[in-house]
N, CA, C and O atoms as a printed pandas DataFrame, in Angstrom:
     atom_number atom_name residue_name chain_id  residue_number  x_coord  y_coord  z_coord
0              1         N          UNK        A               1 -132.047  -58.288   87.141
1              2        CA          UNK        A               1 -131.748  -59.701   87.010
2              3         C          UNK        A               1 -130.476  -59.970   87.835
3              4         O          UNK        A               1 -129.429  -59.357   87.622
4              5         N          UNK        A               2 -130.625  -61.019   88.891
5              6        CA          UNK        A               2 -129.195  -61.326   89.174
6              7         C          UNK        A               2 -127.997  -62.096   88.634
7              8         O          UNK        A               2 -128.019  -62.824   87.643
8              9         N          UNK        A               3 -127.140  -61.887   89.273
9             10        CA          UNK        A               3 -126.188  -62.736   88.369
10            11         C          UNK        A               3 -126.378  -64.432   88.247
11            12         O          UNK        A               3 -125.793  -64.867   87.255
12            13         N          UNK        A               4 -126.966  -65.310   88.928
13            14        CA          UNK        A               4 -127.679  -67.033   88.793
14            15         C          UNK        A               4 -128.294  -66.781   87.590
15            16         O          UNK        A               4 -127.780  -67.230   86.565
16            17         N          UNK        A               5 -129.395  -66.081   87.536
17            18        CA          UNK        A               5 -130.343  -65.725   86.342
18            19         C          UNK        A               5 -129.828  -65.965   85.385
19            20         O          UNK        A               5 -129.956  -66.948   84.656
20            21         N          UNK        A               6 -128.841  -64.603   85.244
21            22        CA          UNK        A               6 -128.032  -64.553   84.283
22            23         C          UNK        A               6 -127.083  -65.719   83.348
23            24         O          UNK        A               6 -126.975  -65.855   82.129
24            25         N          UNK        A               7 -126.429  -66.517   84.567
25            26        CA          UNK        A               7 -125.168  -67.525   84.164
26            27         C          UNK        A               7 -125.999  -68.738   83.668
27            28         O          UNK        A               7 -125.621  -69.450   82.738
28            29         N          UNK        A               8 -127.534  -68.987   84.571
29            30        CA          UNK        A               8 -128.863  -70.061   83.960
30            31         C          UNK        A               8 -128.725  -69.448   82.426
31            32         O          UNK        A               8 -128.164  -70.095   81.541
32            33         N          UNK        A               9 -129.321  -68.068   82.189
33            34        CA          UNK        A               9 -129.697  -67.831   80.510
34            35         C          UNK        A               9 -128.446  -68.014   79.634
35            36         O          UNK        A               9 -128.363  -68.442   78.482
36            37         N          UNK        A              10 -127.407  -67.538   80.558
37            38        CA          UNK        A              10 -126.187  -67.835   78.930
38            39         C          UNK        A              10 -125.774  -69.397   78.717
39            40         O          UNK        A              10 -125.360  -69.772   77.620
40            41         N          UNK        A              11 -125.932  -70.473   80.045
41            42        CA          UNK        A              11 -126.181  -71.974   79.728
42            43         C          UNK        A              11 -126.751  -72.329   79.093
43            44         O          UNK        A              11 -126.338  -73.270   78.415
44            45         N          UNK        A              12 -128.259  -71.745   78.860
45            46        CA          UNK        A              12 -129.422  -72.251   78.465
46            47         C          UNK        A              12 -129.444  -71.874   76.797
47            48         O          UNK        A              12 -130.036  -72.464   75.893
48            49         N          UNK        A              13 -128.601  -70.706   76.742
49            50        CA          UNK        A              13 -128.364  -70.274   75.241
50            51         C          UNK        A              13 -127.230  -70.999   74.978
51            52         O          UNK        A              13 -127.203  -71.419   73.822
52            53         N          UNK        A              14 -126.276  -71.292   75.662
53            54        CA          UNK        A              14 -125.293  -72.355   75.034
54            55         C          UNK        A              14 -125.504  -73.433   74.695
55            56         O          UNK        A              14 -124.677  -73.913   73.919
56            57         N          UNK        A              15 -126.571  -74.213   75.068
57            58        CA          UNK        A              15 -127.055  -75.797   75.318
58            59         C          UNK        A              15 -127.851  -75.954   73.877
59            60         O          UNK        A              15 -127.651  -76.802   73.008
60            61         N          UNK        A              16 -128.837  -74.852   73.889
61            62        CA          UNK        A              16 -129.776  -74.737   72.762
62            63         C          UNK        A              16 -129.083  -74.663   71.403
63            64         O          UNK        A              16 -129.197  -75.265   70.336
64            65         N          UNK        A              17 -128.322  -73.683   71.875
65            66        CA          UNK        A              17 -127.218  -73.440   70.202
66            67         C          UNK        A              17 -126.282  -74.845   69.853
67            68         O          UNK        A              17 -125.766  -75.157   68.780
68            69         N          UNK        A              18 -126.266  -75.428   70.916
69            70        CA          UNK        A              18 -125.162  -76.658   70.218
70            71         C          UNK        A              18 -126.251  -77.498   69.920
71            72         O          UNK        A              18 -125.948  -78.058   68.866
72            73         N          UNK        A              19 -127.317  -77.867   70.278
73            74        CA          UNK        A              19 -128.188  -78.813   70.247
74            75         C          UNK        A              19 -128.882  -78.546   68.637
75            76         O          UNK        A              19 -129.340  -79.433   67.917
76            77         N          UNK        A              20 -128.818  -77.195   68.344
77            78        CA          UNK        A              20 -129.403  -76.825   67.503
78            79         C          UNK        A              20 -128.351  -77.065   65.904
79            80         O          UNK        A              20 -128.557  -77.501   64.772
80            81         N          UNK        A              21 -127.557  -76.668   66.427
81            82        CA          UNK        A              21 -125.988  -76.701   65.663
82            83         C          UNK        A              21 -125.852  -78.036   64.992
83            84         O          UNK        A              21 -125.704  -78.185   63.779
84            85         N          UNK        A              22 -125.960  -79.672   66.516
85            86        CA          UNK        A              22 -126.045  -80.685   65.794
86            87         C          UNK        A              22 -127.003  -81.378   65.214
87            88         O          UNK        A              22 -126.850  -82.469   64.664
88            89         N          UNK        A              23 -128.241  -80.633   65.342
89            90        CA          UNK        A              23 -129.359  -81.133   64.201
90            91         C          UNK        A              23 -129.445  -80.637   62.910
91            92         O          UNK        A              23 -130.092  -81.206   62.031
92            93         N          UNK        A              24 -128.729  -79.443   62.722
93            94        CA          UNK        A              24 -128.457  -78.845   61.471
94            95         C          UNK        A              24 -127.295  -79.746   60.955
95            96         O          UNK        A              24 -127.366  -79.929   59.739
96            97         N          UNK        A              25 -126.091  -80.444   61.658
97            98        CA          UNK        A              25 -125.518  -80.568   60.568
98            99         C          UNK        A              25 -125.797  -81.773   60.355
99           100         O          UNK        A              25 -125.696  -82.168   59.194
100          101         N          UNK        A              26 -126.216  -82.684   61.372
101          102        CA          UNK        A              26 -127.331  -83.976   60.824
102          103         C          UNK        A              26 -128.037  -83.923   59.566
103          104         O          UNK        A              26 -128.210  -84.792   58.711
104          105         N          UNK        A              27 -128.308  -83.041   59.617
105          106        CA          UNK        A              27 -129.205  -82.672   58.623
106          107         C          UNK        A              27 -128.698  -82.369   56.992
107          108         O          UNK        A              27 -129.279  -82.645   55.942
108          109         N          UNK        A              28 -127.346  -81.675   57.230
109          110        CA          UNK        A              28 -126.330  -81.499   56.374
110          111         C          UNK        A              28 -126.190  -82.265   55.891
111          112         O          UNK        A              28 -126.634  -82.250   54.743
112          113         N          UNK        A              29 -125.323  -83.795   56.469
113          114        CA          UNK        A              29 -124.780  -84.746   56.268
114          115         C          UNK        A              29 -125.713  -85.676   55.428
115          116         O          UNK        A              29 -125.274  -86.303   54.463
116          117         N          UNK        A              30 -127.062  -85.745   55.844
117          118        CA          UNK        A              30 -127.824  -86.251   55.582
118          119         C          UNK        A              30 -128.174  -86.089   53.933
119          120         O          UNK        A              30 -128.113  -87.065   53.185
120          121         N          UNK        A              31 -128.570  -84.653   53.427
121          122        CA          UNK        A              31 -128.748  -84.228   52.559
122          123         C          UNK        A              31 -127.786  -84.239   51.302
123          124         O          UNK        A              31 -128.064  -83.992   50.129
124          125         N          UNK        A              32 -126.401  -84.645   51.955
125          126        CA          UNK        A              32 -124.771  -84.971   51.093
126          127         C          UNK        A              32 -125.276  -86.039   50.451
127          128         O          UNK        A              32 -125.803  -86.022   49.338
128          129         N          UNK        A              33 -125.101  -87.043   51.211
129          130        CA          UNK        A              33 -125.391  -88.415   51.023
130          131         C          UNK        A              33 -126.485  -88.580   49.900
131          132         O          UNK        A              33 -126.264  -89.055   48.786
132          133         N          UNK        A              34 -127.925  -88.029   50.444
133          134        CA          UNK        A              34 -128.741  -88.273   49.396
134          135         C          UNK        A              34 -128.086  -87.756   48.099
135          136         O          UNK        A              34 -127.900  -88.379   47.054
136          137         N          UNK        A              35 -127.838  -86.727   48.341
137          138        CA          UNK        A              35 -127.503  -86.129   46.521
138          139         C          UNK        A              35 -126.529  -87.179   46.210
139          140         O          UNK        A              35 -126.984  -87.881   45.307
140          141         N          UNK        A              36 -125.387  -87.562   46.590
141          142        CA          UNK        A              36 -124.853  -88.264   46.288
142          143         C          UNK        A              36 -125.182  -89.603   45.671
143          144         O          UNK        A              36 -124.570  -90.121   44.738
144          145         N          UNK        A              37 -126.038  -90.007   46.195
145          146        CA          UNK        A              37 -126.424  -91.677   45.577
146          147         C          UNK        A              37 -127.446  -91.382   44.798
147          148         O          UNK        A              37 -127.736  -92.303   44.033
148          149         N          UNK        A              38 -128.276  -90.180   44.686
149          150        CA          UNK        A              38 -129.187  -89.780   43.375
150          151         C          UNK        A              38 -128.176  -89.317   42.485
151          152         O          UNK        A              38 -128.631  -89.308   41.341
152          153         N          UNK        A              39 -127.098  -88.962   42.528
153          154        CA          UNK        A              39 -126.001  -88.570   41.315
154          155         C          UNK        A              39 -125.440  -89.969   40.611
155          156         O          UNK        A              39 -125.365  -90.255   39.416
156          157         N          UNK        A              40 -125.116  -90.648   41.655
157          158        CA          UNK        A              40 -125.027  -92.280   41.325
158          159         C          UNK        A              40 -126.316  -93.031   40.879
159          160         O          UNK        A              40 -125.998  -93.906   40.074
160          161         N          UNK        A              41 -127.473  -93.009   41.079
161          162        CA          UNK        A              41 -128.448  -93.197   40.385
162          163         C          UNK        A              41 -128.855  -92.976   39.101
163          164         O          UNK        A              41 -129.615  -93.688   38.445
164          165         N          UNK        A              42 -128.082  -91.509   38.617
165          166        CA          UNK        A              42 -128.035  -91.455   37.502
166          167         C          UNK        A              42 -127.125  -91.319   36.482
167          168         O          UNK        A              42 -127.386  -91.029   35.314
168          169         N          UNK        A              43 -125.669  -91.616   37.135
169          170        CA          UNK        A              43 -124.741  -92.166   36.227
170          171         C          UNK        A              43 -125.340  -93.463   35.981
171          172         O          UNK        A              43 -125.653  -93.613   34.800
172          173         N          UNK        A              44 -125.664  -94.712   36.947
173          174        CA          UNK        A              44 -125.635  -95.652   36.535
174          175         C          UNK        A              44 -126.672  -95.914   35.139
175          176         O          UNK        A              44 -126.374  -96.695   34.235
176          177         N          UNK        A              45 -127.721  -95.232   35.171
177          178        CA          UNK        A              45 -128.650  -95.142   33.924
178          179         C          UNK        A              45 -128.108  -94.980   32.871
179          180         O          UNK        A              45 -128.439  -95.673   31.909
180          181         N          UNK        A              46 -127.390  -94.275   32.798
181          182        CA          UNK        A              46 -126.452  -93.992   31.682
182          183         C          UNK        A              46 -125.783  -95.206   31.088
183          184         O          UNK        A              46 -125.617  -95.254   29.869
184          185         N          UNK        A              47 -125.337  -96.317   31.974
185          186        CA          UNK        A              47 -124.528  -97.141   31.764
186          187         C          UNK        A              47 -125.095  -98.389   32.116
187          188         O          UNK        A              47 -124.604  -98.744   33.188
188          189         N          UNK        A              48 -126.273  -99.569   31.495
189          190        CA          UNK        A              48 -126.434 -100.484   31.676
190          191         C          UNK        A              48 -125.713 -101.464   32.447
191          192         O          UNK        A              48 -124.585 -101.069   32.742
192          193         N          UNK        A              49 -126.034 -102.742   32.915
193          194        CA          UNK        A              49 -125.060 -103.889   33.167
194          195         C          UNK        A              49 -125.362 -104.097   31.982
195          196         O          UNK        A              49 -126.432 -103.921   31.399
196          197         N          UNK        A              50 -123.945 -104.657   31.467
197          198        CA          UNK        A              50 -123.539 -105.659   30.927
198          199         C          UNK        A              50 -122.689 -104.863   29.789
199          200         O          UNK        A              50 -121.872 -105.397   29.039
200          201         N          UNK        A              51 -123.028 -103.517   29.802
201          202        CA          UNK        A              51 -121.877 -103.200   28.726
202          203         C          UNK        A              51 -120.557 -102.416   29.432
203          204         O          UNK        A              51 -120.449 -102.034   30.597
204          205         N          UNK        A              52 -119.826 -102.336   28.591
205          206        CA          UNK        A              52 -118.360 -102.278   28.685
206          207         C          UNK        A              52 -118.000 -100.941   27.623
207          208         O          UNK        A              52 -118.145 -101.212   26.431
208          209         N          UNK        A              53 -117.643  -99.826   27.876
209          210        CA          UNK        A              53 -117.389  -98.863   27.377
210          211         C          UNK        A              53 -115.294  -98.779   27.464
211          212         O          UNK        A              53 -114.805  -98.695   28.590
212          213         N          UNK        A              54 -114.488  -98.807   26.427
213          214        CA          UNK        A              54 -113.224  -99.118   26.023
214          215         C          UNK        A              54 -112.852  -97.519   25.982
215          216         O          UNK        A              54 -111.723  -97.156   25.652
């Protein structure tokens, strides 16, 4: 293999890994959020409108 070859494959593995990197943490972020507002989904059950806990 020459060295072009070479400096193409370690680009091509750099490009892939970040590309890959920011769909994972898309994905991360994504998955926060949901839990989050299903955790808030079910505090609020807990707690009707209209009452008032002292």
């Amino acid at each position: 293999m020459n060295f072009e070859a070479g400096i193409r494959f370690i680009v091509f593995l750099v490009i892939f890994g970040v590309t890959n990197y920011l769909m994972m943490l898309r994905r991360y972020e994504n998955a926060i959020k949901k839990k989050k507002y299903l955790q808030q989904e079910k505090i609020s059950r807990l707690y009707p409108k209209g009452s008032f806990i002292f």
